[in-house]
PARO-877725 format. One line per 2 residues: number of its first residue (from 1); their letters; for each residue x, y, z of N, C-alpha, C. Coordinates in steps of 0.1 Angstrom, whole numbers. Example, Ala and Ser with C-alpha at 12.3 -4.5 7.8 and 13.67 -1.06 7.14 Angstrom:
1> as> 132:-57:78:123:-45:78:132:-33:78 ~ 128:-22:71:137:-11:71:129:0:79;
***
This chain:
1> xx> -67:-120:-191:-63:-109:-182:-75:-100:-180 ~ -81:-96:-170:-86:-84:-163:-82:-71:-158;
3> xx> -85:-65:-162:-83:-50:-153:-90:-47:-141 ~ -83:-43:-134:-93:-40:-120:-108:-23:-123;
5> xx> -112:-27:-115:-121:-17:-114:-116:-2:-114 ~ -102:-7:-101:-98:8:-104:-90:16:-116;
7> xx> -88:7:-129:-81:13:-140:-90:20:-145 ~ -102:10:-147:-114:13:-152:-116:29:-150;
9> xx> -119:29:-137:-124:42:-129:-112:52:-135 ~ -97:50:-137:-92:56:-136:-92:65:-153;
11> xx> -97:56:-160:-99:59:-176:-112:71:-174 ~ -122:68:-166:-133:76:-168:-131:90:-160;
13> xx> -122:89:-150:-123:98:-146:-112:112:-151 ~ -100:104:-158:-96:109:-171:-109:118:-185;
15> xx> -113:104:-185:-121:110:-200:-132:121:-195 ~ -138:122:-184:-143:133:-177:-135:143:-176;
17> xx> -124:148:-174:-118:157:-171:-110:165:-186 ~ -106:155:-195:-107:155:-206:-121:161:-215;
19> xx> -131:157:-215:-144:169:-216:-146:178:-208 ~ -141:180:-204:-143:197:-193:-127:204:-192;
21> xx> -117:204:-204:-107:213:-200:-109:226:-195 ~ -117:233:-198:-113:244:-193:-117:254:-178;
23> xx> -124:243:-170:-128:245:-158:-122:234:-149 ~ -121:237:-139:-122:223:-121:-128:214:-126;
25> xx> -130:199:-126:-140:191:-125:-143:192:-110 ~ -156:188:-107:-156:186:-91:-160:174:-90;
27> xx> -149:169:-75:-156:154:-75:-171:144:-69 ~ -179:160:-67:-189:150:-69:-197:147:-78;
29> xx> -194:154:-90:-196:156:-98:-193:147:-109 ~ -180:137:-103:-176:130:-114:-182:116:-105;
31> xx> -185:117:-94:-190:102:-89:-204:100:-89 ~ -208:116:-92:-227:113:-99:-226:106:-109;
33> xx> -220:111:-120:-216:108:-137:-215:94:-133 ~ -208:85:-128:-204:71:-124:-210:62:-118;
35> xx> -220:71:-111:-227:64:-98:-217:53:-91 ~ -208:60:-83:-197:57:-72:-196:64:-66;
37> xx> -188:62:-54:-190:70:-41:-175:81:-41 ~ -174:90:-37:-171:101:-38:-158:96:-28;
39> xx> -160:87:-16:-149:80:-12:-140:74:-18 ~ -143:61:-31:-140:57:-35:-131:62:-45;
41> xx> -136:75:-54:-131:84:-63:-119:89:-57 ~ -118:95:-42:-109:99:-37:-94:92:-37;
43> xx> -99:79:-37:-86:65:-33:-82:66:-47 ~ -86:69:-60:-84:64:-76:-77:78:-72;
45> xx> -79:89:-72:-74:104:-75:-59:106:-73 ~ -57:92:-58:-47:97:-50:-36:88:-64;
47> xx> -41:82:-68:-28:71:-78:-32:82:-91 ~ -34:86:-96:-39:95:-105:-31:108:-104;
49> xx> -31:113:-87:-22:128:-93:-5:121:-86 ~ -7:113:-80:10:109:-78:16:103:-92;
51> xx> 7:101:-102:12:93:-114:16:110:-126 ~ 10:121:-119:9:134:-125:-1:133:-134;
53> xx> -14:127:-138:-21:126:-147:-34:138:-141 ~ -35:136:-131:-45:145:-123:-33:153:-115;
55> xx> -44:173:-115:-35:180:-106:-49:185:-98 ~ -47:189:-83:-59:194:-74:-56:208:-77;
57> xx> -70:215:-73:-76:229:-74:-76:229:-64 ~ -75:236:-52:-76:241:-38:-86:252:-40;
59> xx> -101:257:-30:-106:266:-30:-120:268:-32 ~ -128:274:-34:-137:272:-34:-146:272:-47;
61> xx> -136:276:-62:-137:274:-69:-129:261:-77 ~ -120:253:-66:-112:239:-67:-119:229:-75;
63> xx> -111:219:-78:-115:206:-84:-105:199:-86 ~ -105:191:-100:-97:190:-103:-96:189:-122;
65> xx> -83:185:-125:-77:187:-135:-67:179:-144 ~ -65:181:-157:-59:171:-163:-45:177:-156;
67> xx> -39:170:-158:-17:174:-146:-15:178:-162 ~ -16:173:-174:-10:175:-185:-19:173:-201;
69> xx> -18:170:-211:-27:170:-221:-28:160:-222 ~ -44:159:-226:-49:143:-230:-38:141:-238;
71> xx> -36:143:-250:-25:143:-260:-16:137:-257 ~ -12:136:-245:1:131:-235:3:121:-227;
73> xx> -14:116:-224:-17:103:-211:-18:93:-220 ~ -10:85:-223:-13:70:-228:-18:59:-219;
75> xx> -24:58:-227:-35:43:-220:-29:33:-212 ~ -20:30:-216:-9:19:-212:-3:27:-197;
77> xx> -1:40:-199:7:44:-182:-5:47:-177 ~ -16:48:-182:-31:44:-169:-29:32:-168;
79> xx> -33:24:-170:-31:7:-170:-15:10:-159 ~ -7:10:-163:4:4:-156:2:15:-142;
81> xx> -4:27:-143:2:35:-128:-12:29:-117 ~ -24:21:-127:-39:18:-117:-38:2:-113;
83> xx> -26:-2:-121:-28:-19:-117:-13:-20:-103 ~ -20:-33:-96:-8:-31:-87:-1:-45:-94;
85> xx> -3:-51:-101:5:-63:-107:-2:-69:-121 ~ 9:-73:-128:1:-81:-137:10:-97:-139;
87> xx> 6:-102:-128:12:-115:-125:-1:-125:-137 ~ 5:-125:-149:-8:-134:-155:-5:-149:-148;
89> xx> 2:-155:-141:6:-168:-139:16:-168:-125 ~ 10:-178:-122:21:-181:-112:35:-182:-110;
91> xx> 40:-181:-124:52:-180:-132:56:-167:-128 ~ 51:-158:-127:55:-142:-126:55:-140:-114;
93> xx> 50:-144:-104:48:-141:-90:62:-145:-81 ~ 72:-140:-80:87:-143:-77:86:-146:-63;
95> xx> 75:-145:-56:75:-149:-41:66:-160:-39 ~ 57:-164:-50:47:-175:-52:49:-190:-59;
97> xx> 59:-192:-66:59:-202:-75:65:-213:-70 ~ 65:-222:-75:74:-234:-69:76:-244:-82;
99> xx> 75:-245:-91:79:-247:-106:95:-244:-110 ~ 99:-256:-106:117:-257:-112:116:-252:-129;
101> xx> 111:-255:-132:112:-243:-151:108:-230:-150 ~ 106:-227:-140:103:-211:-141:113:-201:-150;
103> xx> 125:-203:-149:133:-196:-155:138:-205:-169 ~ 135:-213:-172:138:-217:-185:123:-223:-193;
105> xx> 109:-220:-186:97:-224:-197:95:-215:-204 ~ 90:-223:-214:80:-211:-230:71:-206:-226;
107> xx> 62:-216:-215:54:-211:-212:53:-192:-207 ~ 62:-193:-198:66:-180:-195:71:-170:-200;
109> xx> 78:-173:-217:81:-164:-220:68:-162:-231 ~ 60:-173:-234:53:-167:-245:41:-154:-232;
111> xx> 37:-155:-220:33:-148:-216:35:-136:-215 ~ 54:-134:-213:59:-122:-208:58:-113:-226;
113> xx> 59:-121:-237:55:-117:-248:42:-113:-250 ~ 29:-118:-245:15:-114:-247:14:-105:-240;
115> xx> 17:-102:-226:16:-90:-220:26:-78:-226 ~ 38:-80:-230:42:-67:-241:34:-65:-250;
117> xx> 28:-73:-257:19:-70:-268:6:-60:-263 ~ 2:-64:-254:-10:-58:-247:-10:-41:-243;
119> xx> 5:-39:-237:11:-28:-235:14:-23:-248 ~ 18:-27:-261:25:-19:-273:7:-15:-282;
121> xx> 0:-17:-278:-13:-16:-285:-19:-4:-274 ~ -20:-8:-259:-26:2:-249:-16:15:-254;
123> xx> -2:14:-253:3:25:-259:0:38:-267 ~ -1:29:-274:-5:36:-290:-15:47:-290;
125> xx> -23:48:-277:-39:57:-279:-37:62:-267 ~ -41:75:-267:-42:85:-256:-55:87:-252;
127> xx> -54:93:-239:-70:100:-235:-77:106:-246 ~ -70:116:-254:-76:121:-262:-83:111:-273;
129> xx> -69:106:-278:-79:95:-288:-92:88:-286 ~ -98:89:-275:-107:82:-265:-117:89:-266;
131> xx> -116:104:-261:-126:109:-260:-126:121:-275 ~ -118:120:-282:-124:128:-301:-132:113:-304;
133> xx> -134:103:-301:-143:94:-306:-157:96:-304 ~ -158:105:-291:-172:104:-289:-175:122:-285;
135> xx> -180:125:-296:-179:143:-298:-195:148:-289 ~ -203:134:-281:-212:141:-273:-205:137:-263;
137> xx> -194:133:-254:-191:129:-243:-194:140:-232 ~ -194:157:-234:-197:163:-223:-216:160:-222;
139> xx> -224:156:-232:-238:155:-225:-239:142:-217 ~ -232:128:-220:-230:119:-215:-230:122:-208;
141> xx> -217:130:-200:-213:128:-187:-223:140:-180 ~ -229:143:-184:-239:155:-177:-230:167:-176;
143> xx> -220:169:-180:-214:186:-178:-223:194:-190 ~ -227:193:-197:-238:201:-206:-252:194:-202;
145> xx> -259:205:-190:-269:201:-190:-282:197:-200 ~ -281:207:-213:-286:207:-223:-283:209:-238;
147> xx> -285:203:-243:-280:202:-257:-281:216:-265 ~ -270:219:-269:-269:235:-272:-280:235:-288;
149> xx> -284:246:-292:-293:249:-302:-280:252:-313 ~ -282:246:-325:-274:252:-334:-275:261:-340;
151> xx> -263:274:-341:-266:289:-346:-269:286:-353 ~ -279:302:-349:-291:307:-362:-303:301:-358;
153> xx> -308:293:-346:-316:290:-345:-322:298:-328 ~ -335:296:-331:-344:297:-313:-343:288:-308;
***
């Protein structure tokens, strides 16, 4: 199994917005960070805030924003709101198949079992979990232009 690009995108641009709670992200700001196009970002955004995970900022100080707490976005409802199918087989594809055992092979059910498995692990970990892994993620992504001095120091 693969994930499409757009889940991909849809994780980072989460885990971006997730290092910057407490301001707008702006989007071109998050498609520098990515080196993608600011078009493209826009098409991921739109499945992102209909899924409620992203909310827009209107204005001139606008952006955007987490819809709710990292704490809250599981991995698995990115995955399931960014993919548009997960047909692993031509077995799953209800308008594709032509296989008289469709409804009584192992084959298909040990699939429809591996892909639960895949989901009960994606589950399990949130945005957040993702991004307390990596405690420089705002210099990564360039929202701290420079690495702060630690107090008490010049």
């Amino acid at each position: 199994m693969r994930l499409t690009q757009q889940t991909n995108y849809s994780v980072r641009i989460l885990l971006y917005c997730a290092a910057n709670p407490d301001r707008p992200s702006r989007v071109a700001d998050i498609a520098s960070s990515f080196e993608m196009s600011e078009t493209h970002l826009f098409k991921i955004l739109k499945v992102l805030v209909d899924a409620g995970f992203i909310r827009t900022i209107r204005g001139r100080n606008g952006g955007i924003m987490l819809g709710k707490p990292a704490e809250e976005i599981r991995i698995g409802a990115v995955v399931r709101a960014a993919e548009e199918n997960f047909i692993l087989a031509d077995c799953f594809d209800e308008g594709a198949h032509n296989c008289p055992l469709t409804m009584s092979c192992e084959y298909n059910r040990i699939l429809r079992e591996a892909l639960g498995a895949f989901f009960s692990v994606l589950d399990r970990y949130t945005i957040a979990d993702v991004a307390k892994e990596r405690p420089d993620l705002r210099f990564l992504l360039g929202i701290e232009d420079t690495v702060r001095a630690p107090a008490g120091t010049a």
